[in-house]
C-alpha positions in Angstrom: 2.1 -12.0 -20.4 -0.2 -14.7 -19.0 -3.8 -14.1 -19.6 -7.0 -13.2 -17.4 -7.6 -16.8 -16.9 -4.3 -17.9 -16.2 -3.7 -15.4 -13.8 -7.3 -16.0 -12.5 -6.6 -20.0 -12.2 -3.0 -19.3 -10.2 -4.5 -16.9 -7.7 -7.4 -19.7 -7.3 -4.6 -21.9 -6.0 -4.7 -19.7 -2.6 -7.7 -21.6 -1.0 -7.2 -18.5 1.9 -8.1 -16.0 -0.5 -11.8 -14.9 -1.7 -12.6 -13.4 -4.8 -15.3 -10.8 -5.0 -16.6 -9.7 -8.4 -16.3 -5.7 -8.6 -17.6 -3.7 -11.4 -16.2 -3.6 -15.5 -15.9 -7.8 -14.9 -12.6 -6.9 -12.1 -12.4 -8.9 -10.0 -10.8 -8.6 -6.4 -9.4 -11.1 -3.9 -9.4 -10.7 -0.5 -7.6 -12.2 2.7 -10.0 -12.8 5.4 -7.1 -13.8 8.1 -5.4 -10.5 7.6 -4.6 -9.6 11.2 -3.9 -5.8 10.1 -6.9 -3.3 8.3 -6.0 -3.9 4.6 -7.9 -7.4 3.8 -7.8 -7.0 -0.5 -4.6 -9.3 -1.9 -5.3 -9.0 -5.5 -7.3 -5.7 -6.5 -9.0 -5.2 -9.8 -7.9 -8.1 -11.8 -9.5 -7.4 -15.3 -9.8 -9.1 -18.7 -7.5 -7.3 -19.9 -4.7 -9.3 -18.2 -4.3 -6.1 -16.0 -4.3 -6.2 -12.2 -2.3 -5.5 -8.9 -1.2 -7.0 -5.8 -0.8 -5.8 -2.4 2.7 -5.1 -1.8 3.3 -2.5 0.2 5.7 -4.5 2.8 8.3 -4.2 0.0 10.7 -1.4 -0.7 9.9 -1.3 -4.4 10.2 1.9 -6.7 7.0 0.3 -9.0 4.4 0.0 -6.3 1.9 2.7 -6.2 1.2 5.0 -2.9 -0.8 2.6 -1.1 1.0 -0.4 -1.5 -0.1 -2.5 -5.0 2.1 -3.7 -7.9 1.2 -4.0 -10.9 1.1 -7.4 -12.4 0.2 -7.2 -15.8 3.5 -8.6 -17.1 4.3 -11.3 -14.0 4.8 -14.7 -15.1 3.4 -17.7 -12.9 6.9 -18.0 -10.6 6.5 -14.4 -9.8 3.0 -14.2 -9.3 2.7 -16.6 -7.0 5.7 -15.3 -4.7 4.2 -12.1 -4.7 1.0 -13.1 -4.0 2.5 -15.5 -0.5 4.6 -12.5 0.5 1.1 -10.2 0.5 -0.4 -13.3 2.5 2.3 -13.9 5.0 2.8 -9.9 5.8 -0.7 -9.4 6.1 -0.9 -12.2 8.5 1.9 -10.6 11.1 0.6 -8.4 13.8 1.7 -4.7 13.4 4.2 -4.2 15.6 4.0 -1.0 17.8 7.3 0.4 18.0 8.5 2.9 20.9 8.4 6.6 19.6 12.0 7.2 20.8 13.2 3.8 18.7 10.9 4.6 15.5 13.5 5.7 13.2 10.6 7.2 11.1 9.9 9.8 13.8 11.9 11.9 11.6 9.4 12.4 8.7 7.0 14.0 11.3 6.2 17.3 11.1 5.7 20.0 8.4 6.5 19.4 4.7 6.4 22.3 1.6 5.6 22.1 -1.6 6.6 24.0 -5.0 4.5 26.6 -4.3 5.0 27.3 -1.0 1.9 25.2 0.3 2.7 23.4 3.5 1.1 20.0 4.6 1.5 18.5 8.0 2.0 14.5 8.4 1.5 13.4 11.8 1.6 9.7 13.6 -2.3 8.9 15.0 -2.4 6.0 16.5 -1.4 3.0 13.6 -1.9 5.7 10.9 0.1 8.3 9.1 -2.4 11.1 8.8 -1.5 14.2 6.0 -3.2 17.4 7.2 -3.7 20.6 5.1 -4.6 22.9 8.0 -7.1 21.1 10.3 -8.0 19.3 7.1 -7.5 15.6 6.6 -5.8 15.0 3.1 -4.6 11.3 3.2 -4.3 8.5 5.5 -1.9 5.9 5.2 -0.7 2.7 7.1 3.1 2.9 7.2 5.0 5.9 7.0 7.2 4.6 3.9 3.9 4.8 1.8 3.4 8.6 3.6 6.8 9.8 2.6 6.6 8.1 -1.1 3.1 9.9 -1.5 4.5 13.6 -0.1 7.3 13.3 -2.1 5.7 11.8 -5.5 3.4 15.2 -4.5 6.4 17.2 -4.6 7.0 18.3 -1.2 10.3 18.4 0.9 10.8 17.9 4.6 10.9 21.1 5.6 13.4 21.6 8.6 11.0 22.5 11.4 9.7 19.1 12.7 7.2 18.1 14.8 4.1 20.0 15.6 
């Protein structure tokens, strides 16, 4: 596992990145050129070694509902591959996709948890919005981070769709 320093000097090798000092001595770096919302590459980097990295592009089973991997046990190669994929995603425009194309149309509409409690995910403009009633529960900004949060939550698809 490399150290706080070591990860601290190879993230330092991205002169487009800016680190920030945030509370506990974290410390988060963020992407000014981003041409999407999310600007923060690397988020809470701590002394302990600990940290994560935007990744939420990637189909990966270890990334957490909005988007980061954790890097505590990343070596140098992987680190810095991660770190350029975050970069180079964040710098491609979202690209609005026709309704009747979007293949995740589909998770639209009402989902149901263990306890019978329904939510409601709906496409807003670039977000995937989670409802409980009129209430706003989540927000998220791709529907693969929406469906991995519902179902993490427990809920199924239930099989009346859209709204």
């Amino acid at each position: 596992m490399l150290t706080f320093a070591e990860k601290l000097s190879i993230i330092e090798t991205f002169p487009e990145l800016q680190r920030k000092d945030v509370s506990l001595g974290r410390v988060n770096f963020h992407y000014p050129e981003s041409v999407q919302e999310k600007k923060i590459v690397v988020q809470h980097l701590h002394p302990n070694g600990n940290g994560f990295v935007y990744a939420g592009h990637m189909r990966k089973k270890d990334t957490d509902r909005k988007g980061f991997i954790n890097i505590r046990d990343y070596d140098e190669a992987e680190l810095k591959e991660l770190i350029q994929k975050s970069m180079d995603y964040l710098s491609e425009p979202a690209v609005e996709i026709p309704e009747e194309e979007n293949e995740f149309a589909k998770l639209e509409g009402t989902w149901i948890g263990k306890d019978k409690q329904e939510l409601t995910l709906i496409r807003e403009d670039q977000l995937w919005n989670v409802y409980s009633g009129s209430n706003l529960e989540e927000c998220f900004e791709s529907p693969i981070e929406a469906e991995r949060y519902l179902l993490d939550e427990g809920f199924r698809q239930s099989r009346k769709r859209k709204m």
